[in-house]
N, C-alpha and C positions, 0 to 999 in steps of 0.2 A: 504494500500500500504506500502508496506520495506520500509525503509530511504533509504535504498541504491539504489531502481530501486526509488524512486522521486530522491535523488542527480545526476544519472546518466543522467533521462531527461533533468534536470534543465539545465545540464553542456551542453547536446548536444545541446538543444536548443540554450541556447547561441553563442557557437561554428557555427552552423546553420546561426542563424542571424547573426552574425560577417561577414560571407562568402559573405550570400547576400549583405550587406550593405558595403563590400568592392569592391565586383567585378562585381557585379548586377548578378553573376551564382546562382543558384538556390539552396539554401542550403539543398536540400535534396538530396544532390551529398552525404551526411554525416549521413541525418537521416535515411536514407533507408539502408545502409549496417549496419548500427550499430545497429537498432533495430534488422535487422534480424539475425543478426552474434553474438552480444553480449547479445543480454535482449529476445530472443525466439519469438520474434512475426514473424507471417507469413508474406510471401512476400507483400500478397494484404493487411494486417491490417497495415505494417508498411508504403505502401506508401499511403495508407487513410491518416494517422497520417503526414505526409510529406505533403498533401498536406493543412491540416490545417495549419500547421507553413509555407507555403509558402502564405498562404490569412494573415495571422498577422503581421509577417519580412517584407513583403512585403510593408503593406500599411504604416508602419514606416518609412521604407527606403524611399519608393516613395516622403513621405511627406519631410522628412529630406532634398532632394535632389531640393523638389520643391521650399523649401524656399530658397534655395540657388541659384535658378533660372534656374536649370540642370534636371525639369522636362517638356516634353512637351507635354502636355494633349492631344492638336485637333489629334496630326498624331497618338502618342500613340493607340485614343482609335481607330483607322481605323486595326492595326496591334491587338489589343485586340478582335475586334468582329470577323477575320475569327480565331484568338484563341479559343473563345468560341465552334464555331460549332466543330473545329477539335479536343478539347480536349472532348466531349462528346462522340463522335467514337472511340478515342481512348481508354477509360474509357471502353466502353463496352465491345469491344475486348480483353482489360488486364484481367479482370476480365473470360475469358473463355480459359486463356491460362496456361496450367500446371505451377504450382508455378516452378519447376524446369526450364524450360523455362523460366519462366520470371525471373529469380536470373543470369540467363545464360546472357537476351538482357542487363539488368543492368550493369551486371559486367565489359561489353564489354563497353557500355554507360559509362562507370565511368573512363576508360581506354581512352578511349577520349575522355572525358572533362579533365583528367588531361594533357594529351599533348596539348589540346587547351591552357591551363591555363598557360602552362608552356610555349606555345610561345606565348601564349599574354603577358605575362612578360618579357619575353627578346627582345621583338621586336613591344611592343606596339606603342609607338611612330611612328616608322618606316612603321605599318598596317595601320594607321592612316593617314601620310604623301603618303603613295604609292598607298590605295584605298578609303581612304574618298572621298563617293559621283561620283562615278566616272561610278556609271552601268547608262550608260544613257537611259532613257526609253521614251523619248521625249515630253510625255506630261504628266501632272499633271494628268490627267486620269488613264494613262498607271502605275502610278507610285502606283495611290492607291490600282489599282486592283492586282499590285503584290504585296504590300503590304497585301493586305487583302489572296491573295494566301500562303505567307510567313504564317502569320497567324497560317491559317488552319493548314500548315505541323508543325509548332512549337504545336499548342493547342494539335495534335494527339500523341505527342510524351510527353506530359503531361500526357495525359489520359492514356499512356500504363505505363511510368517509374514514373508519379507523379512529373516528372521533368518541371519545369516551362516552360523550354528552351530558360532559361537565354543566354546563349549563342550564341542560333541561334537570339533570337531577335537582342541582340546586334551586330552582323553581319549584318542585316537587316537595323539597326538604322546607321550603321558606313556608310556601303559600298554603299548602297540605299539612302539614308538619305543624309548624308555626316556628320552626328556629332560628335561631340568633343563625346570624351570616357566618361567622367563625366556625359555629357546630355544624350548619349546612356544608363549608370546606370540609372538615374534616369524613364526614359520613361521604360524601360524593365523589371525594379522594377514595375512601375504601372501598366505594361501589365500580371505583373504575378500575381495579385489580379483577374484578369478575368477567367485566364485560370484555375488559381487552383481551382478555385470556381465552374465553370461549373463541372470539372472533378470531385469534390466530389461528387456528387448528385448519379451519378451511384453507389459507393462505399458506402455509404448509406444505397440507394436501396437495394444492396445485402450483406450488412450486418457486412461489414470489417471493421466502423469505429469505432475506442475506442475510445472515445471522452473526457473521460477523461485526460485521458494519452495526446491524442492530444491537448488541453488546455494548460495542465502545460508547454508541448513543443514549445506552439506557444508563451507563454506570454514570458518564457525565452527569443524568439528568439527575440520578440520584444528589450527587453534590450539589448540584441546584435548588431541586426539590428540598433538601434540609435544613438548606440556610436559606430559600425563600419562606418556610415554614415557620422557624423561628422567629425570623425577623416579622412575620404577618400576624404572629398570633401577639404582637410589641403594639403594633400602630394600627395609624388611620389607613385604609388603603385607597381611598377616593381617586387620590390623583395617581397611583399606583395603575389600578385599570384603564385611567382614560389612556394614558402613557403606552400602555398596552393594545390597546384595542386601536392606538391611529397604526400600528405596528402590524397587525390584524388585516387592517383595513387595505392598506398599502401591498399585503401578500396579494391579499384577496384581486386585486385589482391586476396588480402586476400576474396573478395568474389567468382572468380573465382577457388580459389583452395577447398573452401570447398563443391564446385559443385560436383568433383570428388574425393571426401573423403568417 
């Protein structure tokens, strides 16, 4: 391997897990355009690779978060297991969908999550105060089975973009749930060790994973993931996401335009 394609992993990885372990979104909102836009790997090899660093980032974050008491295993793993089945369907499906296509649902995908990211940053607090807990579903029954429904649509949407769906868990954990933003990082960090996991298996299968490459990017991400952890569970993260999400936005784009280049 170049010095230069290992220095570049190494950085991304990092970068990666920073993301995760700041906002609990999914850091392959970054590995996925940049492997395919800057270092040549194919759509399905570089979100193979994105989902190894999201089972590594992930279970660093998760644990960072737990020791600090902002992880919560029991409901977690209820929104983890319809993860599992749906990022398996979704994995199957990506995998028979024209690379162009699927650079096409990404770029669109990346394009919001950066306007999520950006008004989860100027108006986090205020998401928090206006819908914490608030979908009322009346019983403790009602509430696991749409969790376990939530699930499924997040795990499906791993399985096609490699995307944890950081974001949709956290919705799920805020709005459903009623938790503090910190406890939503932390359980949706743990839920993304499930979903990514299942969804490798098919990429495997058919033969996109560089597992090398995925290694070097996962361990980085782990040094990321720990010390963006720490330092998020310290402070305000407002201007943290918006910072992130013009970062976001800018992949997004930049992956969209070389669609029709």
């Amino acid at each position: 391997m170049e010095p230069f394609i290992l220095v570049a992993l190494l950085m991304i990885g990092l970068f990666a897990g920073a993301i995760t372990g700041l906002t609990g979104s999914s850091g392959v909102s970054v590995v996925v355009p940049i492997l395919a836009l800057f270092l040549g790997f194919s759509m399905y090899a570089a979100i193979g690779a994105s989902l190894l660093v999201d089972i590594m980032s992930s279970l660093v974050v998760s644990m960072t978060y737990f020791r600090s008491g902002n992880t919560d295993l029991r409901h977690g793993l209820w929104l983890a297991l319809g993860g599992v089945s749906g990022a398996q369907l979704g994995a199957h499906f990506a995998v028979r969908v024209p690379e162009v296509g699927l650079a096409a649902v990404f770029g669109v995908s990346l394009l919001i999550t950066g306007v999520a990211l950006w008004r989860k940053g100027y108006a986090l607090d205020d998401l928090i105060e206006r819908y914490g807990g608030q979908l009322d579903l009346s019983t403790q029954a009602r509430v696991l089975a749409a969790t376990i429904g939530f699930g499924m649509i997040i795990g499906f949407i791993t399985g096609i973009l490699g995307a944890s769906g950081g974001l949709g868990a956290l919705a799920v954990l805020i709005v459903v749930m009623g938790y503090s933003f910190r406890k939503a990082v932390g359980t949706s960090t743990f839920i993304m060790m499930f979903t990514a996991a299942s969804a490798i298996i098919p990429y495997q299968l058919y033969g996109y994973m560089m597992w090398y490459h995925a290694l070097i990017l996962g361990a980085a991400a782990m040094v990321g993931g720990n010390l963006a952890a720490r330092y998020a569970n310290r402070t305000d993260l407002a201007m943290l996401a918006r910072v992130i999400a013009v970062a976001v936005l800018v992949l997004g784009a930049l992956m969209m335009v070389t669609i029709f280049l």
